[in-house]
VOBA-1610 file (N, C-alpha, C; in pm, whole numbers, padded with zeros to 5 digits, always signed):
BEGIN
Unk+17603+23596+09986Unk+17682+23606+10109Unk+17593+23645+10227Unk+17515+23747+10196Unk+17417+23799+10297Unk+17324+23677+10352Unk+17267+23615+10258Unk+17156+23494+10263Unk+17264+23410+10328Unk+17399+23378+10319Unk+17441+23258+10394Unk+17463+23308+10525Unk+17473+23429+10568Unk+17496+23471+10745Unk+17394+23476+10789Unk+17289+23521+10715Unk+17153+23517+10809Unk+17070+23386+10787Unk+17139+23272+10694Unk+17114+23122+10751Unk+17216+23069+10866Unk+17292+23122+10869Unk+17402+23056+10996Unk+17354+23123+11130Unk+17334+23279+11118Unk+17286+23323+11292Unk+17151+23267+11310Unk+17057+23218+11214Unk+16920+23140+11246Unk+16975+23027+11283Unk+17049+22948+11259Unk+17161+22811+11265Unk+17137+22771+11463Unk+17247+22928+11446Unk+17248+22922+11583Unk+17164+22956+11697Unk+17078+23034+11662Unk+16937+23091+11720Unk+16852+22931+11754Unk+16855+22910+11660Unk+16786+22752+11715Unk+16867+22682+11791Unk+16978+22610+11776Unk+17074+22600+11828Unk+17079+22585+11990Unk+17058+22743+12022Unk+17058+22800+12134Unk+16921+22726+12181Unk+16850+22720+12145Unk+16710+22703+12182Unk+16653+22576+12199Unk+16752+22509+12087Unk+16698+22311+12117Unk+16778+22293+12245Unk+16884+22353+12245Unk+16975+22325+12373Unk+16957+22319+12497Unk+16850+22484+12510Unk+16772+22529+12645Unk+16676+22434+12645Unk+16582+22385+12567Unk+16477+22309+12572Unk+16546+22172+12626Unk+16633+22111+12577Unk+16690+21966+12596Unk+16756+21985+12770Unk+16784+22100+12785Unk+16852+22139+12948Unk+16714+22125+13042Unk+16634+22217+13008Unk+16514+22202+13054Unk+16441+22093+13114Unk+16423+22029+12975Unk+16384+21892+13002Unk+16428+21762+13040Unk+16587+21783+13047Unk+16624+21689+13131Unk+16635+21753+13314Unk+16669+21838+13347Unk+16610+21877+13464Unk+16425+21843+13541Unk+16376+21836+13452Unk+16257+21818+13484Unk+16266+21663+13491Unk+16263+21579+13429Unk+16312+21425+13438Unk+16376+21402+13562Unk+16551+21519+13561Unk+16561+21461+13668Unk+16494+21466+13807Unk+16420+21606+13826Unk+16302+21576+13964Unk+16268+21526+13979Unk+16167+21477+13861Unk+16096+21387+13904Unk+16188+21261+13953Unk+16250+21188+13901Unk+16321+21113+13903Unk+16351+21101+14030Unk+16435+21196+14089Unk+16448+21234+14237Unk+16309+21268+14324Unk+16200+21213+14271Unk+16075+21263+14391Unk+16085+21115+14419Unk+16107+21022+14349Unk+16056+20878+14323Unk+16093+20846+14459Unk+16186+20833+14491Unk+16275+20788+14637Unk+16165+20812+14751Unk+16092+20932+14752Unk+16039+20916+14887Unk+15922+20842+14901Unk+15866+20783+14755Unk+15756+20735+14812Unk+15793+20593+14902Unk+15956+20549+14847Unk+16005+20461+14938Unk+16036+20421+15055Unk+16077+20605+15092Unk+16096+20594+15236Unk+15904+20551+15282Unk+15816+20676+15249Unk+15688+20671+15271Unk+15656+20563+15312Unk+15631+20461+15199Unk+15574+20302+15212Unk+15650+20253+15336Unk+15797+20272+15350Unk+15855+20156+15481Unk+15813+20231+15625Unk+15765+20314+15561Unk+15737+20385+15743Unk+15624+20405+15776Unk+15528+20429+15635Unk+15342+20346+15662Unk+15375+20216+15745Unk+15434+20103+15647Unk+15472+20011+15748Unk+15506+19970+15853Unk+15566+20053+15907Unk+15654+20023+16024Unk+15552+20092+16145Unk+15484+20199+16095Unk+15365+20254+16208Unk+15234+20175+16199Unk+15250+20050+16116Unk+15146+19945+16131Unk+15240+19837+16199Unk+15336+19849+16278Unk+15385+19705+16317Unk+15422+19616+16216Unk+15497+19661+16098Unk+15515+19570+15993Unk+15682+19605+16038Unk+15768+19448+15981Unk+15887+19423+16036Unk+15998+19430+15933Unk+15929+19313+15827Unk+15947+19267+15698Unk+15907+19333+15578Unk+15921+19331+15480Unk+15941+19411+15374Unk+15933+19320+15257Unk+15914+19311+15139Unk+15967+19270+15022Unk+15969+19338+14917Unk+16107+19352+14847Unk+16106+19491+14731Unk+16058+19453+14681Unk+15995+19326+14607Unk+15865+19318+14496Unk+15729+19375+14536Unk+15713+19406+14664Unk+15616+19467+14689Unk+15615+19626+14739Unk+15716+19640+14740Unk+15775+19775+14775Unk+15790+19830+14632Unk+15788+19766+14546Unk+15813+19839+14403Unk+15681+19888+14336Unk+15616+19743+14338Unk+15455+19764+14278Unk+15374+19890+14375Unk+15381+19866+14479Unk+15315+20004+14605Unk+15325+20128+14528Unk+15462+20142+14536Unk+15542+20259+14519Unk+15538+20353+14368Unk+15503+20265+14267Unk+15502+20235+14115Unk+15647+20312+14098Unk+15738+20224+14140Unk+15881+20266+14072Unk+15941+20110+14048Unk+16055+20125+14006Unk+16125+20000+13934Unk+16186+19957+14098Unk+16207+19819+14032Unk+16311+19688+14160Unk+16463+19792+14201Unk+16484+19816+14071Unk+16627+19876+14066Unk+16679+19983+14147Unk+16534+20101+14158Unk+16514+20235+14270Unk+16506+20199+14380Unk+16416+20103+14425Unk+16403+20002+14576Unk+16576+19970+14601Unk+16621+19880+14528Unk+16743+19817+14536Unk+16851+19938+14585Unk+16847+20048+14494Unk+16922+20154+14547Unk+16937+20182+14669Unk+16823+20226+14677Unk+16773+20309+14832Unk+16776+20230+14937Unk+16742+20102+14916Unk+16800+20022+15075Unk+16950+19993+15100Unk+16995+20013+14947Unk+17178+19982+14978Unk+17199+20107+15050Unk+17172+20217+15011Unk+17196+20317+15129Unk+17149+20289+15251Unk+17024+20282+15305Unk+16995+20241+15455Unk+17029+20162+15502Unk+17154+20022+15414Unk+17213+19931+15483Unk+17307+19974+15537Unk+17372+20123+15431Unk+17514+20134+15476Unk+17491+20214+15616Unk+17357+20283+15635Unk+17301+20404+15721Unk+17352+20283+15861Unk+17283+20154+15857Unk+17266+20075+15959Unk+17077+20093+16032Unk+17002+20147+15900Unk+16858+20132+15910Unk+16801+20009+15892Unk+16856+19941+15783Unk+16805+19793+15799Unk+16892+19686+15719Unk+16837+19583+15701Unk+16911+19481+15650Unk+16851+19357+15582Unk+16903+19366+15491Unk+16868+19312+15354Unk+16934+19172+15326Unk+16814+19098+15277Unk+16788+18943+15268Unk+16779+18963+15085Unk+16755+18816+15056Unk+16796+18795+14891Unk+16647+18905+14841Unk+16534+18822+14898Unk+16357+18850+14865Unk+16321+18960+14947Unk+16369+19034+15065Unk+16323+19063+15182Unk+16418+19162+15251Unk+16368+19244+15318Unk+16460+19288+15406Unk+16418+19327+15549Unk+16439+19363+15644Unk+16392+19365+15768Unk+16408+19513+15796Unk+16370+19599+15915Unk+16375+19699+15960Unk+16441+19726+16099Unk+16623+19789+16130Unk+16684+19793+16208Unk+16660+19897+16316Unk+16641+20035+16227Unk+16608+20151+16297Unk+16514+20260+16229Unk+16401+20240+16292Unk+16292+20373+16212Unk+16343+20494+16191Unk+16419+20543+16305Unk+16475+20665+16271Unk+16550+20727+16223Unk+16672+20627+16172Unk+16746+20642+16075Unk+16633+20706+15928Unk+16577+20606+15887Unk+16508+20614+15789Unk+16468+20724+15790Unk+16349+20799+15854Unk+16238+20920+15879Unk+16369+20993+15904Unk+16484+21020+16006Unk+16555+21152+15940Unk+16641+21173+15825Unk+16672+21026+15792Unk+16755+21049+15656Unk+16633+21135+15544Unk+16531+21067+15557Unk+16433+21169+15438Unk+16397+21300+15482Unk+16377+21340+15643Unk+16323+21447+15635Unk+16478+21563+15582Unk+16606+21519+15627Unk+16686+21617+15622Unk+16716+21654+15453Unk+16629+21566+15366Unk+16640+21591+15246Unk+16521+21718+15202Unk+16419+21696+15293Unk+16303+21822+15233Unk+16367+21954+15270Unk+16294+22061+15154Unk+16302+22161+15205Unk+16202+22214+15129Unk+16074+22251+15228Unk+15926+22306+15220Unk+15951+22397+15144Unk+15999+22526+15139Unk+16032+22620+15067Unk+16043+22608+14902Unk+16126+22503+14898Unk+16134+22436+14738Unk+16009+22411+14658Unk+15966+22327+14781Unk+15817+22220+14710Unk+15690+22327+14700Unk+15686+22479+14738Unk+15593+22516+14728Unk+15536+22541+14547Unk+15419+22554+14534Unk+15429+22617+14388Unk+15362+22732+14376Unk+15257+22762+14486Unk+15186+22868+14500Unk+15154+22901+14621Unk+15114+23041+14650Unk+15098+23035+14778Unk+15032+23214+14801Unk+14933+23183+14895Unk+14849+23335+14896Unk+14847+23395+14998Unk+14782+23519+15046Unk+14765+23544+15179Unk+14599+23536+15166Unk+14505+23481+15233Unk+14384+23478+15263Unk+14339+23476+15414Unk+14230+23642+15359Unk+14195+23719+15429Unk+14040+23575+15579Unk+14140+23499+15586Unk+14068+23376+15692Unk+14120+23337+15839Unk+14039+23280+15873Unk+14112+23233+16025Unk+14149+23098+15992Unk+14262+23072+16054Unk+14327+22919+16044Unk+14242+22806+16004Unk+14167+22800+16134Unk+14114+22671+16141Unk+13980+22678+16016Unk+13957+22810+16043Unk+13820+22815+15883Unk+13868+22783+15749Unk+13985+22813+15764Unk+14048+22747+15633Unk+14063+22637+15579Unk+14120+22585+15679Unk+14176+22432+15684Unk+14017+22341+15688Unk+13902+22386+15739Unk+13795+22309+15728Unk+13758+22317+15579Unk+13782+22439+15503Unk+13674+22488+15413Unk+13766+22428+15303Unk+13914+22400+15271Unk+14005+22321+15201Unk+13945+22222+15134Unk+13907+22185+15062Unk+13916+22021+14975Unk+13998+21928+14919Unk+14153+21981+15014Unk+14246+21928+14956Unk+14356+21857+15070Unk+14419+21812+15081Unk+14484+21705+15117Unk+14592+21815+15242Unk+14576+21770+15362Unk+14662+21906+15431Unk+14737+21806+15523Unk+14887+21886+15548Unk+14997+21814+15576Unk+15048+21964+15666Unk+15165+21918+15734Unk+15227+22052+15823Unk+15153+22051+15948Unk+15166+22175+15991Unk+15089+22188+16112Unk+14966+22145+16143Unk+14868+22190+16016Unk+14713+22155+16013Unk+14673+22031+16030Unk+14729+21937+15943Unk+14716+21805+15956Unk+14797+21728+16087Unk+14855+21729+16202Unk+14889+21724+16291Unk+14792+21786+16398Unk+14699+21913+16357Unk+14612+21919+16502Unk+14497+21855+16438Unk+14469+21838+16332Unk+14351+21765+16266Unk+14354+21614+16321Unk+14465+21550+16322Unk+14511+21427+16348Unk+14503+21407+16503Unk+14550+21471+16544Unk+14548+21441+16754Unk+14494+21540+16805Unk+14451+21636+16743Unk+14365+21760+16812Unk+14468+21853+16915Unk+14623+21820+16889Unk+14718+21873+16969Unk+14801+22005+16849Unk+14814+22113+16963Unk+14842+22230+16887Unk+14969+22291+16963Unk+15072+22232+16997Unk+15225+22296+17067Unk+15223+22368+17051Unk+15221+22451+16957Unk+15248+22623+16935Unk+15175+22608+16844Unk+15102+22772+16889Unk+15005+22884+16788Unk+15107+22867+16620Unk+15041+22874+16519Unk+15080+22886+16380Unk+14966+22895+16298Unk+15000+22983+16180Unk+14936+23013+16097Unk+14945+23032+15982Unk+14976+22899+15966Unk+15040+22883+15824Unk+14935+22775+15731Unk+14915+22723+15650Unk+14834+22605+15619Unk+14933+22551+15480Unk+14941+22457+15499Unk+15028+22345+15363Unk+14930+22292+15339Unk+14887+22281+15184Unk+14810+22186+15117Unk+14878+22097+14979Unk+14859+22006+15011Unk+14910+21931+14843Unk+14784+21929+14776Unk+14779+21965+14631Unk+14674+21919+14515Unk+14734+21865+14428Unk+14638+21740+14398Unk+14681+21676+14294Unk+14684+21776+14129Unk+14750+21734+14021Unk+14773+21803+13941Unk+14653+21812+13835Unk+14567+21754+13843Unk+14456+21731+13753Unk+14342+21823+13815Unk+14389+21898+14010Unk+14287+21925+14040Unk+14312+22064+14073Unk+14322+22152+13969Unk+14388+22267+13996Unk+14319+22378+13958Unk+14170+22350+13879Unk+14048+22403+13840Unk+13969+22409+13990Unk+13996+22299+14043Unk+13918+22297+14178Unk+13956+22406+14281Unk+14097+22457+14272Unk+14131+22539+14379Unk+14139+22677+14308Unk+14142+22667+14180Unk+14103+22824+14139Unk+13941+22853+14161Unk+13833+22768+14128Unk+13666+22800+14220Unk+13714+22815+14349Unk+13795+22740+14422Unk+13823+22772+14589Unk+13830+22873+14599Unk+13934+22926+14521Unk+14014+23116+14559Unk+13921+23214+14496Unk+13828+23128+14444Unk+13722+23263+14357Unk+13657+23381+14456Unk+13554+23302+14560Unk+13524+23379+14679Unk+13590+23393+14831Unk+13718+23349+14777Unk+13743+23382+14907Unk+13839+23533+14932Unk+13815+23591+15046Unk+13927+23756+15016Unk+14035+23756+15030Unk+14109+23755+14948Unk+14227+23826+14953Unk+14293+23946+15020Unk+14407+23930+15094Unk+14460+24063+15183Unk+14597+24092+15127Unk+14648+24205+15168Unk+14799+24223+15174Unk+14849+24166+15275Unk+14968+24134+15264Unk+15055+24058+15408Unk+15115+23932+15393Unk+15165+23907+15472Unk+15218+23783+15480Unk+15142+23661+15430Unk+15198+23551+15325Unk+15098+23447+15259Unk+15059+23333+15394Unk+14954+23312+15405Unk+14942+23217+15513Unk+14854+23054+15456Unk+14858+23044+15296Unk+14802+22938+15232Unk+14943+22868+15148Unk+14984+22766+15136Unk+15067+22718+15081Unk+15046+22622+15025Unk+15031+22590+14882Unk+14973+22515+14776Unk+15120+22430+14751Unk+15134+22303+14695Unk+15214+22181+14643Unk+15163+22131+14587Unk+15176+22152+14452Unk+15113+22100+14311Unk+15150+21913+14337Unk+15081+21806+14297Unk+15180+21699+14300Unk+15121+21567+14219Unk+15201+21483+14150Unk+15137+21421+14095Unk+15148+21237+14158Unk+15183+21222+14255Unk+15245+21120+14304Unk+15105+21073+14394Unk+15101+20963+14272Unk+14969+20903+14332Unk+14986+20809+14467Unk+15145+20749+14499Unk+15127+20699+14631Unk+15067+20780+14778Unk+15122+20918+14747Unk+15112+21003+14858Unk+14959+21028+14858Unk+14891+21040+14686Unk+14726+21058+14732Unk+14680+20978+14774Unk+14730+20799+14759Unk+14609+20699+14785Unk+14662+20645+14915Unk+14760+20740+14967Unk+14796+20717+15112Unk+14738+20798+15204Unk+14684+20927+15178Unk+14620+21059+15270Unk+14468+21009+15261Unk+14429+20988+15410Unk+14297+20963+15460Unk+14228+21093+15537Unk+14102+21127+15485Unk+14054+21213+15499Unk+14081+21374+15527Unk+14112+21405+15422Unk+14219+21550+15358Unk+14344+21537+15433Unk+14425+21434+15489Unk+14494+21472+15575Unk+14627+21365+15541Unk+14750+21412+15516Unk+14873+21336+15452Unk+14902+21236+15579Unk+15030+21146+15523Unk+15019+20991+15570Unk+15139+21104+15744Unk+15115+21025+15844Unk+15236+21082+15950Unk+15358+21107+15904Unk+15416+21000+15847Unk+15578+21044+15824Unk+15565+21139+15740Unk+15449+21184+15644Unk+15470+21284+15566Unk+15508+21388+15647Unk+15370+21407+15695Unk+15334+21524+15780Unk+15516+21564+15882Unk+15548+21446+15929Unk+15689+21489+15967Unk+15798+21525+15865Unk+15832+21475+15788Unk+15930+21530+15718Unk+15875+21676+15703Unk+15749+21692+15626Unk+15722+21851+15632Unk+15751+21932+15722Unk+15693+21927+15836Unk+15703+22002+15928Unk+15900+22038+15932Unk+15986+21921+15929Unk+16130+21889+15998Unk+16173+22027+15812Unk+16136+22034+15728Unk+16159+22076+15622Unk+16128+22202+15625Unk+16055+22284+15704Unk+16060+22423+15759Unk+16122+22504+15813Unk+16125+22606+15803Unk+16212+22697+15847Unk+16170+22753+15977Unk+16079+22758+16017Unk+15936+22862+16096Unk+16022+22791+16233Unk+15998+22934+16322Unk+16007+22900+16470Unk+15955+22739+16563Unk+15767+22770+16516Unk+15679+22679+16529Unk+15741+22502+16547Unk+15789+22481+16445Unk+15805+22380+16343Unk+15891+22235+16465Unk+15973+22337+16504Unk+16043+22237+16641Unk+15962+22194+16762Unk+15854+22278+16793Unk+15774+22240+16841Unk+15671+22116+16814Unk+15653+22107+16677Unk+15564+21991+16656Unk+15651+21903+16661Unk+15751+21861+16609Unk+15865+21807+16585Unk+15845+21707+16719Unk+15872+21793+16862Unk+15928+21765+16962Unk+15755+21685+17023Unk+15684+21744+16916Unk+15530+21653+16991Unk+15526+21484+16933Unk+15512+21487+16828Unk+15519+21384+16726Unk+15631+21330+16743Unk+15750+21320+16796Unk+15886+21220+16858Unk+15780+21181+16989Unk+15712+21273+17056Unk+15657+21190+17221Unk+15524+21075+17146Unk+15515+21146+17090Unk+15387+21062+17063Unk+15401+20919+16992Unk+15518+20928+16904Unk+15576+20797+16787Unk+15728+20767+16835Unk+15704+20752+16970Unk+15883+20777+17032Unk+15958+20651+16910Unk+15878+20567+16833Unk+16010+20480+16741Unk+16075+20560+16648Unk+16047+20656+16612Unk+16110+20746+16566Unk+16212+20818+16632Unk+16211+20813+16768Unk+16327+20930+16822Unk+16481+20829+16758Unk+16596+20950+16779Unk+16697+20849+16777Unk+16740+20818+16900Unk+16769+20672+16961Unk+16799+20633+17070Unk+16945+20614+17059Unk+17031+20661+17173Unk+17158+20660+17201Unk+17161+20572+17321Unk+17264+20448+17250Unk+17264+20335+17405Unk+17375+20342+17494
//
């Protein structure tokens, strides 16, 4: 009798445990799953800041490395948005800004962080001495050499394979008490790496980030990067 209850509460002890594991891991599936979408928006708005008009989800799929079916999704939404409009092979581009705020109002920076330090550095020494891919504020004065408002924050994405590289980074550098002013984004999404030219993420990234902040700062760049890429503003006729 004894031996059959303490095979049934082990029963359930596992039980409990394949369950958490199977919860687990379908949550993790589904993120990812849900990261897939932006490299979509990404690709149509690389495009569209090259003067590209046209589109084709067979090539929007292979770019992107997601299925026809995720493409297919996501433009039935921007048809219904009134962002663009969709042909059998093809689809065209109605309004940039639909697109770029439908994705940015989906980030939220806070989420995507995975690590994050306070280092005892000055901004810009940082952001030089980085080997890693910088988006947010940094990559916006890196990019036009324009700085709207003082900030001191730094966003970096690392790829996930390169995470030995930023623990030698943090080896010598000092550490303080205070407020974290380094912000690490683990990531494995190779469109976004083989899209960031010289440590520095693709524009629409860099906007959704910034629009995905909380920080005073953040409206300020916002309001630089609409003057500068006015196809992005939303126009009211």
């Amino acid at each position: 009798m004894l031996i059959f209850i303490s095979l049934n509460k082990l029963f359930i002890k596992l039980s409990l445990i394949s369950e958490t594991f199977i919860n687990i891991k379908n949550l993790i599936l589904k993120a990812n799953k849900m990261k897939k979408y932006e490299r979509i928006y990404r690709e149509i708005l690389i495009g569209i800041l090259n003067k590209k008009e046209r589109f084709s989800q067979l090539e929007l799929s292979k770019k992107c490395y997601v299925s026809i079916g995720l493409v297919n999704k996501i433009l039935k939404k921007l048809k219904e948005t009134g962002a663009v409009e969709i042909f059998p092979m093809q689809f065209r581009i109605l309004d940039a800004s639909k697109i770029i705020f439908d994705w940015a109002t989906k980030r939220n920076m806070n989420k995507e962080v995975s690590e994050k330090y306070c280092i005892d550095m000055k901004t810009t020494e940082m952001e030089n001495s980085l080997p890693f891919i910088l988006t947010a504020y940094s990559a916006w004065r890196l990019l036009t050499k324009s700085v709207p408002f003082e900030y001191n924050k730094v966003y970096v994405y690392i790829p996930e394979n390169e995470k030995e590289i930023l623990k030698t980074w943090l080896k010598d550098k000092p550490e303080k008490k205070g407020r974290e002013n380094l912000f690490v984004i683990f990531t494995n999404d190779k469109h976004l790496i083989e899209n960031s030219k010289k440590k520095i993420a693709p524009i629409p990234q860099i906007f959704v980030d910034i629009y995905g902040l909380s920080e005073f700062e953040s409206k300020y760049f916002i309001k630089d990067i609409l003057e500068k890429y006015p196809l992005f503003k939303i126009e009211i006729e």
